[in-house]
N, C-alpha and C positions, 0 to 999 in steps of 0.2 A: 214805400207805402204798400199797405196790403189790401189797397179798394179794391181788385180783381175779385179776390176771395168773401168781402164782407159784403161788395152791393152787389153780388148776385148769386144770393144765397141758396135760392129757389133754381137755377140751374145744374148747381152744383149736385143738391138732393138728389136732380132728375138722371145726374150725369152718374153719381154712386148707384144710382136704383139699377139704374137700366146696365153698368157693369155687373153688380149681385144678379141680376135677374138672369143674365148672361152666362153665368158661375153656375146658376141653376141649371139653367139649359144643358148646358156641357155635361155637368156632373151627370144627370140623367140619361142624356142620351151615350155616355162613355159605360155610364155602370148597365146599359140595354149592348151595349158593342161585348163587352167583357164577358158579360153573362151566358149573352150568344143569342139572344133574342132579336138584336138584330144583327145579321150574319151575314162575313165576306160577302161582296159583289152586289150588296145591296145597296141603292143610290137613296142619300137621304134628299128630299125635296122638302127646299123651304117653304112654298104655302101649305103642305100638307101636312109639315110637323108644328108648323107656326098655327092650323086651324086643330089640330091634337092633341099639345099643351097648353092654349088658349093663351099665345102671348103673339108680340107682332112680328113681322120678317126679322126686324134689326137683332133682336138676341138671338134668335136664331141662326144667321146666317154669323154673329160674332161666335156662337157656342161651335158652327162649323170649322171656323178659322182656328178655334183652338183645340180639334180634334185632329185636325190636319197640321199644326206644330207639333203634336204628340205622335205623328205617327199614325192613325188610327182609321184617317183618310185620306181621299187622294183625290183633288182638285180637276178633275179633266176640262178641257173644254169641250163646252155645245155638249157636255153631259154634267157636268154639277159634280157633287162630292158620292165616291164610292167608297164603299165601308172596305178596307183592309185586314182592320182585325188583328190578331196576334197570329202569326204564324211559325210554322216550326221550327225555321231558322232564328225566331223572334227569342221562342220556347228555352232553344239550346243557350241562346244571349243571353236572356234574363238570367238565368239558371248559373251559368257561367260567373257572372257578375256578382250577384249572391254568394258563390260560392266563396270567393275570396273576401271581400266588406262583412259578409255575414260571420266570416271567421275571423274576423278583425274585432268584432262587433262582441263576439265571445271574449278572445283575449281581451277586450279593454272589462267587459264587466267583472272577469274573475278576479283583477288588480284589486277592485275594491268591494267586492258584494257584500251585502250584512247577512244577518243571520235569519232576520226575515223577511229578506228576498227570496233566502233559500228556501224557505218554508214557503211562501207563495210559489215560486215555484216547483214545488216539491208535489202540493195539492194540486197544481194543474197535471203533472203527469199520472198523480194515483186517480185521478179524474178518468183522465185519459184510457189507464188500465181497466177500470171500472164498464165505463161504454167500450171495451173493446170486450167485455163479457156479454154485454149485451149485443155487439154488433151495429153499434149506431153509429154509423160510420159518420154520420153531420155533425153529432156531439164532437164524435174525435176531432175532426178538421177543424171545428170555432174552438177546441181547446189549444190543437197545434197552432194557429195563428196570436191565440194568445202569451204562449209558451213565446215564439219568436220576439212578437211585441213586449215581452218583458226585458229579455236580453238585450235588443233593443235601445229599450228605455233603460237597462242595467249600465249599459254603455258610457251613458252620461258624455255621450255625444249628439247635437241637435242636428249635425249634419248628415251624419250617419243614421241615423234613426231617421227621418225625413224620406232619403232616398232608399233606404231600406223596405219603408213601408209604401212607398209607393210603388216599389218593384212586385212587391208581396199582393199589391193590390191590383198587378194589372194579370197577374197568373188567377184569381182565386177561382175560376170557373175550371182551371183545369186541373187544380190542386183537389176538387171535389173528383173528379176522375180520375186521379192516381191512389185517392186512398181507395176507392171502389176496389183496385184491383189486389185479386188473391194477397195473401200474406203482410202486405205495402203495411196498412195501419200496425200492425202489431211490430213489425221490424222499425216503425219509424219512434215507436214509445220507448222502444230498447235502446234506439239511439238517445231519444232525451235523456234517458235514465244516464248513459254513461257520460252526457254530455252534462248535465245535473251534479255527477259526483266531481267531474275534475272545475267544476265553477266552484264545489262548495270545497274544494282541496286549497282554492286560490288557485291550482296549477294553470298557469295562463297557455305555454304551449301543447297542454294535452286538451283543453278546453276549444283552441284554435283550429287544433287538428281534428278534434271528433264533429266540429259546427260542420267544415270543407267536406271531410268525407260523408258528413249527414245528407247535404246539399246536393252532391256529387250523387250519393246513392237514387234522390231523390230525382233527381234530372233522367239518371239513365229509367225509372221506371218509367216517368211520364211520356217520356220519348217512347220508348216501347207502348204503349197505354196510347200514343196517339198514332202510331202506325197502324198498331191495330184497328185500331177504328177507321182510318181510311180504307183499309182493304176489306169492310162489311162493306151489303148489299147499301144503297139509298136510306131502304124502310126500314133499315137496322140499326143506324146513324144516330147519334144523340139529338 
């Protein structure tokens, strides 16, 4: 019998709210950790973010517990949660990881792509060329993440595309600081383009191998791009 679920309808509601609301929490304070807004070594305190977002200790302290499953914080005692963060060894991991799925990710959609996919992807890279005329390096980056999310989605894998975008989603803060640097945006449109041709060839292993070395190119700049940045003064620091 399913009286547990029918006569207590009203807790139930309270017990989904207060998870979503929790979901809420996390999501905002992960996309403030990502962003950089709030940054390594910084301790979140629950009555001070619980009187911030205007909700109470308990999502709070449940949105903590799942920044600290992810990674993102770090439980001490007699000091609370400190922000972690992504860091560079994090950097090289994610990047790593991508490299490989993300090229699997190509082979599986050149198997079967239509003809306009190719065309939607085709306008996101003359897109792409376009703001690199002008220099808008923000356009280029929401283009290149679209670009990825296609192939993706092209893939016609939900598993793959899942953990994909969530890898894609925990870099984006520093993905804005690779394309800043010299040359990066316009060598990275060159790569879609050749990676564009062998998707719309079918050719699955030149498709696989130009994602890996896009990836790979892409890893060594950021890693460079975030050295650099350590060895600026403080007040020169992003």
């Amino acid at each position: 019998m399913n009286t547990t679920r029918e006569s207590n309808p009203s807790k139930l509601m309270a017990s989904d709210n207060a998870a979503s609301l929790s979901t809420r929490v996390f999501e905002q304070l992960e996309e403030s950790i990502l962003s950089g807004r709030i940054k390594p070594g910084e301790s979140l305190i629950e009555l001070k973010l619980s009187e911030q977002l205007g909700v109470s200790r308990t999502p709070v302290r449940e949105a903590i517990r799942m920044l600290e499953q992810k990674g993102l914080v770090q439980i001490i005692p007699n000091k609370g949660a400190v922000v972690l963060g992504i860091s560079e060894k994090d950097l090289e991991d994610i990047y790593t990881i991508r490299m490989y799925i993300e090229g699997l990710a190509s082979r599986l959609a050149a198997a079967n792509i239509t003809d306009e996919q190719i065309r939607e992807l085709s306008e996101l890279v003359d897109l792409q060329e376009f703001y690199s005329l002008k220099q808008s390096t923000s356009h280029i980056k929401d283009l290149d993440s679209r670009f990825h999310e296609k192939i993706y989605e092209y893939s016609n894998n939900r598993t793959l595309q899942h953990t994909l975008s969530d890898l894609h989603h925990m870099v984006v803060r520093y993905r804005q600081l690779s394309f800043a640097a010299e040359g990066r945006a316009e060598k990275a449109i060159e790569e879609h383009r050749q990676i564009l041709q062998a998707l719309a060839r079918h050719d699955q292993d030149a498709a696989e191998k130009l994602t890996v070395q896009h990836i790979s190119n892409a890893k060594d700049n950021l890693l460079q791009v975030v050295k650099a940045q350590k060895s600026l003064p403080n007040d020169q620091k992003e």
